[in-house]
C-alpha positions in Angstrom: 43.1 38.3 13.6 43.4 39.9 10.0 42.2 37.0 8.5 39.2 36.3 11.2 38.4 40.2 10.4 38.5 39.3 6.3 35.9 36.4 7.2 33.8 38.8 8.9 33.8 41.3 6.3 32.8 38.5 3.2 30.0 37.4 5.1 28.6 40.6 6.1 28.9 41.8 2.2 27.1 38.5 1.2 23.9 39.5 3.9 24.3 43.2 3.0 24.0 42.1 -0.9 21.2 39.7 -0.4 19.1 42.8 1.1 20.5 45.3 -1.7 19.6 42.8 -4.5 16.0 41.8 -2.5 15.4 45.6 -2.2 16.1 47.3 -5.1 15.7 44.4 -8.1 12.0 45.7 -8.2 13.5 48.5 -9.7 15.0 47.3 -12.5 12.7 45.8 -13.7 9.9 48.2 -13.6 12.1 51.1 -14.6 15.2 49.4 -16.0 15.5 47.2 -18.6 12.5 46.1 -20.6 13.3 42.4 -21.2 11.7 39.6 -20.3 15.1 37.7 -20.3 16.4 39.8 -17.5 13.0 39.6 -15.4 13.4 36.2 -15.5 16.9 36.0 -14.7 16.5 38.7 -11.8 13.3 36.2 -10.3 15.8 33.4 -10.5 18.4 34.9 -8.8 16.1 36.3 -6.1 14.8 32.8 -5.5 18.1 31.2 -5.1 19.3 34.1 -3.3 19.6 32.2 -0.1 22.2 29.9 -1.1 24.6 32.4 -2.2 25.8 31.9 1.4 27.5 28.4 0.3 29.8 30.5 -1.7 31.8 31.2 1.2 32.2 28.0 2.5 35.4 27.7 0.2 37.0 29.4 3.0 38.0 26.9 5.6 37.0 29.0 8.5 33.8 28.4 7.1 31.6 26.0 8.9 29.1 24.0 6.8 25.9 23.9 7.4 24.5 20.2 6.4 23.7 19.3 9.8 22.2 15.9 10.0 18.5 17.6 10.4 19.0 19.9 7.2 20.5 16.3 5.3 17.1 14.9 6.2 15.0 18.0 5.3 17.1 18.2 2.4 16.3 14.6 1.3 12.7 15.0 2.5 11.9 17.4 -0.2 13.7 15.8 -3.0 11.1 12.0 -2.0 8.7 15.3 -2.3 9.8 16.9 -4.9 9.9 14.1 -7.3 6.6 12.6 -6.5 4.9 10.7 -9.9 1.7 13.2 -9.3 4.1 16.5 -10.2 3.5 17.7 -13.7 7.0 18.4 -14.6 10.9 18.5 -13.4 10.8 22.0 -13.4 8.0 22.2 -10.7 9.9 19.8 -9.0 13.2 21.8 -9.1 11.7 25.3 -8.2 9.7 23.6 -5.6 13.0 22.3 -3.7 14.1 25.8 -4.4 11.5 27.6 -2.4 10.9 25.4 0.0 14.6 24.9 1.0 16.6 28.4 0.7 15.3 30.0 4.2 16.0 27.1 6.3 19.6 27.1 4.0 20.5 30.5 5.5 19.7 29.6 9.0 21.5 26.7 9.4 24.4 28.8 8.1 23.5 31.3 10.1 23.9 29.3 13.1 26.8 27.2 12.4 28.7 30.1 11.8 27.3 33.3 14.0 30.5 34.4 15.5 31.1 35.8 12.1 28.1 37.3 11.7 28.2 41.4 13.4 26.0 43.7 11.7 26.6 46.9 14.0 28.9 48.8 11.1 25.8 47.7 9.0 23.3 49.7 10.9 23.5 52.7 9.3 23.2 51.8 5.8 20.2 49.4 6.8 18.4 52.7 8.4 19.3 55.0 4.8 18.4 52.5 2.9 14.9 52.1 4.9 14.7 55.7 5.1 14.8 56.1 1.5 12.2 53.3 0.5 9.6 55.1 2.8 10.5 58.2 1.0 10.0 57.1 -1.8 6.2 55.4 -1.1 5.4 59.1 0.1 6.3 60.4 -2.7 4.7 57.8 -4.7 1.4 58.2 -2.8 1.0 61.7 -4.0 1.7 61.0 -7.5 -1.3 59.6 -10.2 -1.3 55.9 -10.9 0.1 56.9 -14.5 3.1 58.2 -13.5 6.2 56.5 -13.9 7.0 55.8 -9.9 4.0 54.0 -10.1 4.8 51.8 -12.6 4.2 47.5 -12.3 5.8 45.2 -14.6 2.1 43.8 -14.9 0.9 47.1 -16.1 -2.9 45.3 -15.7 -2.3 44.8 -11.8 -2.7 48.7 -12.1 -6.9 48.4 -12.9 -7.8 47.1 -9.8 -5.3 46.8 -6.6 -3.4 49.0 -6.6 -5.5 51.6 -5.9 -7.8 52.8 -2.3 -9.9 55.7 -4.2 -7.9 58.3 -6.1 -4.8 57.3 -3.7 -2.1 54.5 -5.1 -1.2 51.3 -3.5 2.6 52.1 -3.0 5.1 50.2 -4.0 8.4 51.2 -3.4 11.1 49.7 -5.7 8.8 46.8 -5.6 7.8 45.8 -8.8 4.3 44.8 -7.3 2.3 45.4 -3.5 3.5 42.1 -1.6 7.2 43.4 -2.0 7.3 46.4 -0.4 4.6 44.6 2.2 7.4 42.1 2.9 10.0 45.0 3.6 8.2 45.6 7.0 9.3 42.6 8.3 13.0 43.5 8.1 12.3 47.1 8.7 10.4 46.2 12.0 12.8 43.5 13.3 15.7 45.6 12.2 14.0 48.7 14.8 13.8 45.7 17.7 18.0 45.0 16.8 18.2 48.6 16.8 16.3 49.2 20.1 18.2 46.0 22.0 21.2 47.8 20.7 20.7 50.9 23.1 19.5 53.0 20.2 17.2 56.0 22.2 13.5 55.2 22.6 13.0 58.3 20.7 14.8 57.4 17.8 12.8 53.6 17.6 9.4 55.6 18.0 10.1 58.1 15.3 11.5 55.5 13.1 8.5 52.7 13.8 5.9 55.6 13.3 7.4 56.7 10.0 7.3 52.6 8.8 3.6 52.8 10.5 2.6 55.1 7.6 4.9 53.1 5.0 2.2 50.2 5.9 -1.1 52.1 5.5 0.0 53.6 2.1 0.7 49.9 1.1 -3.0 49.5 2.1 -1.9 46.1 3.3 -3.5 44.0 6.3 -0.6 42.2 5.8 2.3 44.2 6.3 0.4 46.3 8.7 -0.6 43.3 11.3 3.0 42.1 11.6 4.3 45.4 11.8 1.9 46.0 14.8 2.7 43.0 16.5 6.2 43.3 16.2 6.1 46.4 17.6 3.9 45.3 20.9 7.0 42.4 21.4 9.7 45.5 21.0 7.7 47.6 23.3 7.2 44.1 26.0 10.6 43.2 25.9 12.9 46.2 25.2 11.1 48.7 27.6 8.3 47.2 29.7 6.8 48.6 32.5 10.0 50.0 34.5 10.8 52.2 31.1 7.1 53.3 30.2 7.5 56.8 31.6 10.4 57.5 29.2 8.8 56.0 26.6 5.8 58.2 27.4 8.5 61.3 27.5 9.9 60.5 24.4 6.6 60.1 22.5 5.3 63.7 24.0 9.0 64.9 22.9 8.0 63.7 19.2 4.9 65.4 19.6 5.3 69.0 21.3 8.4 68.9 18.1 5.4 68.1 15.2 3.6 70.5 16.5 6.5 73.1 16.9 7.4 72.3 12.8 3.9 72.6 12.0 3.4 75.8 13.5 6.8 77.5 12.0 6.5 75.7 8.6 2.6 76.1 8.5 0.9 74.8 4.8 3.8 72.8 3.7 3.3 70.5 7.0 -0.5 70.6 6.3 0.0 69.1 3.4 1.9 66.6 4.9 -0.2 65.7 7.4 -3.6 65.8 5.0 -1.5 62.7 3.1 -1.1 61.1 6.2 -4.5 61.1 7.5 -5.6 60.3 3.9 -3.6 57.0 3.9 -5.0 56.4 7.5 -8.8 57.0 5.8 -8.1 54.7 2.8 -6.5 52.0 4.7 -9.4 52.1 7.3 -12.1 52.3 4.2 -10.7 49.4 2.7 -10.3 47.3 5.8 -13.9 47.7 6.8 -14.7 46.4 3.4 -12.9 43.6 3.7 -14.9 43.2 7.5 -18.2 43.5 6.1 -18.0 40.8 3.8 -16.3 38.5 6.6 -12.9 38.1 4.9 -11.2 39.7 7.3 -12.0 37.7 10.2 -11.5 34.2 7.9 -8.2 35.4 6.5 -7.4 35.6 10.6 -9.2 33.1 12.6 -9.0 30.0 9.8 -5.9 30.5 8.4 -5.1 26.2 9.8 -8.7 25.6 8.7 -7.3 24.0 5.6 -5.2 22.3 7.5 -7.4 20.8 9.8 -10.2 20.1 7.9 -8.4 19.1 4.9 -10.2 18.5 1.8 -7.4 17.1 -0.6 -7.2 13.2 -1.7 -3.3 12.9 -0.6 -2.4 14.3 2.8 0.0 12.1 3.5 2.7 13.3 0.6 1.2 16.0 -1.3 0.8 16.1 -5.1 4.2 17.4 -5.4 6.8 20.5 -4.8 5.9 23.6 -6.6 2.4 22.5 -7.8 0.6 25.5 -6.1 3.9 28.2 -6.8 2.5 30.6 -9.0 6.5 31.7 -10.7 6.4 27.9 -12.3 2.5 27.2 -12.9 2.4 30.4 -15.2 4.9 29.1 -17.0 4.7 25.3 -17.2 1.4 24.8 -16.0 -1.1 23.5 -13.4 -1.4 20.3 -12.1 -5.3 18.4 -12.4 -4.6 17.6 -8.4 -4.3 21.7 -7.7 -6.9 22.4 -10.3 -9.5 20.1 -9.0 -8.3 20.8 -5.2 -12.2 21.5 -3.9 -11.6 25.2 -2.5 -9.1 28.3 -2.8 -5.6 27.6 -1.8 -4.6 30.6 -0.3 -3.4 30.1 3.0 0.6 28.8 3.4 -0.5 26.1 5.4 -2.9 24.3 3.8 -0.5 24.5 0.6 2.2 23.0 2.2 0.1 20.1 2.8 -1.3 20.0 -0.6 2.5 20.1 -2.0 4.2 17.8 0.3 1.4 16.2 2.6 1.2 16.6 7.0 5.0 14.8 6.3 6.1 18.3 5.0 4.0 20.3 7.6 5.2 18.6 10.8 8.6 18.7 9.6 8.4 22.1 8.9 7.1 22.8 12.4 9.9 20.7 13.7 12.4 23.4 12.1 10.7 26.2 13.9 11.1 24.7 17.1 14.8 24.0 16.0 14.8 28.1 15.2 13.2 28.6 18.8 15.4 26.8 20.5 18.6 28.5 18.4 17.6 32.1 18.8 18.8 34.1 21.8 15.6 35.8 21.8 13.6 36.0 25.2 11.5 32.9 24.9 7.9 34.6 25.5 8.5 36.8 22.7 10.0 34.3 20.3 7.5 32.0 21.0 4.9 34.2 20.3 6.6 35.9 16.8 7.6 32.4 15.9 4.2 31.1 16.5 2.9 34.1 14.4 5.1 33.5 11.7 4.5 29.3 11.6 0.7 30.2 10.7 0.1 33.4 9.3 3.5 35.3 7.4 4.2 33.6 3.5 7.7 32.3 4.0 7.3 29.6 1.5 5.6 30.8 -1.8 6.9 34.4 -1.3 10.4 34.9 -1.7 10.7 38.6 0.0 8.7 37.4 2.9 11.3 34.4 3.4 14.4 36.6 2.5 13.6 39.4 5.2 12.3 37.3 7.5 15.7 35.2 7.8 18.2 38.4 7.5 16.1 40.2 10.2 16.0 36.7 12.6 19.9 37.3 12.1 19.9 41.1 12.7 17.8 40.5 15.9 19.8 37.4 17.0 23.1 39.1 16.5 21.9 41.9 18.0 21.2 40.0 21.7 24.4 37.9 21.6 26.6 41.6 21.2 24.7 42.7 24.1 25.2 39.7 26.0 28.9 39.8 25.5 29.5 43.2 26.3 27.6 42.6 29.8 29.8 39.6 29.7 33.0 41.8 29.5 31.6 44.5 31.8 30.9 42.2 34.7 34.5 40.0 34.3 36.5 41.2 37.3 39.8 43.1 36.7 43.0 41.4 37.6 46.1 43.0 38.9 
């Protein structure tokens, strides 16, 4: 038992280390050291920060996760990889890289999920939350010069990071799509929390506080998935029978603002002007974005590129990596990417232009390997599985794919410790 409990405890400080290191590396590097050698080194480490999982598998209670379908997926994108149409090894390499290390951590995940129990994790996941949403208030108040503020691409500051006179926050993030990513652990981390029995109260204040972590982003982005996460909590943790409490708790939250607001007076003004000011610019910007029609594209022909495909290899791509932005800075850009007629912006369609409709069906074949793995409910993990397939980055965006696997494992966990304990409540008692 001592050494099933030792297990239990390495591979929770791996998980808890992965979301340390993804959460607060930003920082470093923005307000750390200034060297390029340890940006680089911090970017490599967060890109291969899924296989640090393999490390454990020294330990012989350790089941390995090369299945026969992550063998071929594995050998899939080295054929891919390697095609004679990639400009170097190295896009070859860090294409492999990025396009293996999420589906790495859940076959792990799910050959070895009896030793994965995140419950005496809970409360540093919250803190730590807590503090990053503290910390974009705080920056949101401050003047894009400051030192919160700061990007290691200083020029990112000129134009994006911005809504009016109001920064794009940040975080610890060392740049917007960062601390955009965050909300998809902190939103599947409230759904573990709620399936846990936390109090409705407690998910509502805590999802309405990350509600205005996602408009000080200013980011369709984080804010979209966020809402829609939120709508499958709400469908599947509470539904119709618990709607009055719901309703209770929310007036609860309410009748207390306005009793803290009434005894603390101007200091809670102030804090409700910010608020309603990040509300304003993320609306302002957003019907922008509407007018010129970018919104609705962005939304409703996100497979567009997919469908209608406009590249001269579907079949295998032009290589791994080609479109990665981390390696074509460096070592450069393909003619095939340069010449591709369009943007390539959309995950999909790069997908296809790296490793062809081979790569994209076989990536759709592992999602309906993660459906059918998950204990979610199926309606909502179809639909958030569906959701993530087309629209969230878990490719070309390292954050994205590193909170989007550790809160599938939260959540996951989260239903099979509820489903035991109804287990071991309804076993009968013997004399």
């Amino acid at each position: 038992m001592d050494k099933q409990n030792n297990i239990e405890k390495k591979v929770r400080y791996v998980a808890v280390f992965i979301f340390l290191f993804t959460t607060f590396s930003g920082a470093i590097r923005k307000w750390g050291i200034d060297s390029s050698l340890i940006n680089n080194i911090i970017l490599a480490v967060q890109l291969c920060i899924a296989f640090f999982f393999l490390f454990l598998l020294k330990n012989k209670n350790v089941r390995s996760p090369f299945k026969p379908l992550l063998i071929a997926y594995i050998a899939l994108l080295i054929l891919l990889g390697f095609n004679p149409m990639n400009l170097t090894v190295f896009h070859s390499i860090f294409g492999i890289i990025i396009h293996l290390g999420m589906w790495l951590a859940f076959f792990f995940y799910f050959e070895n999920r009896d030793l994965f129990d995140f419950k005496s994790s809970y409360k540093l996941f919250i803190a730590i939350c807590f503090v990053e949403l503290i910390l974009g208030f705080v920056q949101y108040t401050l003047p894009p010069t400051h030192i919160l503020n700061k990007y290691v691409n200083e020029t990112a500051l000129t134009d994006i990071a911005t809504i009016g006179n109001s920064v794009r926050v940040t975080g610890t993030f060392s740049y917007l799509a960062g601390f955009g990513s965050f909300f998809i652990f902190y939103s599947l981390l409230l759904w573990s929390l709620a399936k846990s029995g936390y109090s409705s109260i407690k998910i509502i204040f805590l999802y309405s506080f990350g509600m205005i972590g996602c408009f000080m982003s200013g980011s369709r982005s984080a804010l979209y998935p966020y809402l829609f996460i939120g709508m499958l909590i709400f469908y599947t943790e509470y539904g119709v029978k618990k709607l009055f409490g719901v309703i209770t708790s929310t007036s609860l939250i309410i009748l207390f603002t306005i009793g803290i607001t009434y005894f603390l007076g101007e200091r809670v003004t102030f804090v409700s002007n910010v608020i309603n000011k990040s509300y304003e610019n993320f609306e302002t910007r957003r019907t922008i974005n509407k007018d010129r029609g970018e919104e609705r594209g962005r939304i409703l022909k996100t497979l567009d590129g997919v469908i209608f495909f406009k590249g001269d290899y579907p079949e295998i791509g032009v290589g791994l990596g080609a479109t990665y932005q981390g390696v074509t800075a460096v070592w450069g850009t393909s003619p095939y990417v340069i010449n591709y007629p369009g943007f390539l912006e959309e995950e999909p369609e790069r997908i296809v232009v790296e490793g062809g409709f081979v790569l994209f069906f076989f990536r759709l074949i592992l999602f309906i390997y993660l459906f059918n793995k998950l204990s979610i409910p199926k309606v909502p993990k179809a639909f958030f599985l569906g959701f993530s397939f087309i629209f969230l980055s878990l490719v070309f965006f390292t954050y994205s794919a590193t909170y989007f696997f550790l809160g599938l494992m939260l959540l996951d966990s989260a239903y099979r410790s509820t489903k035991k304990q109804l287990e071991t409540a309804n076993q009968p008692l013997h004399e």
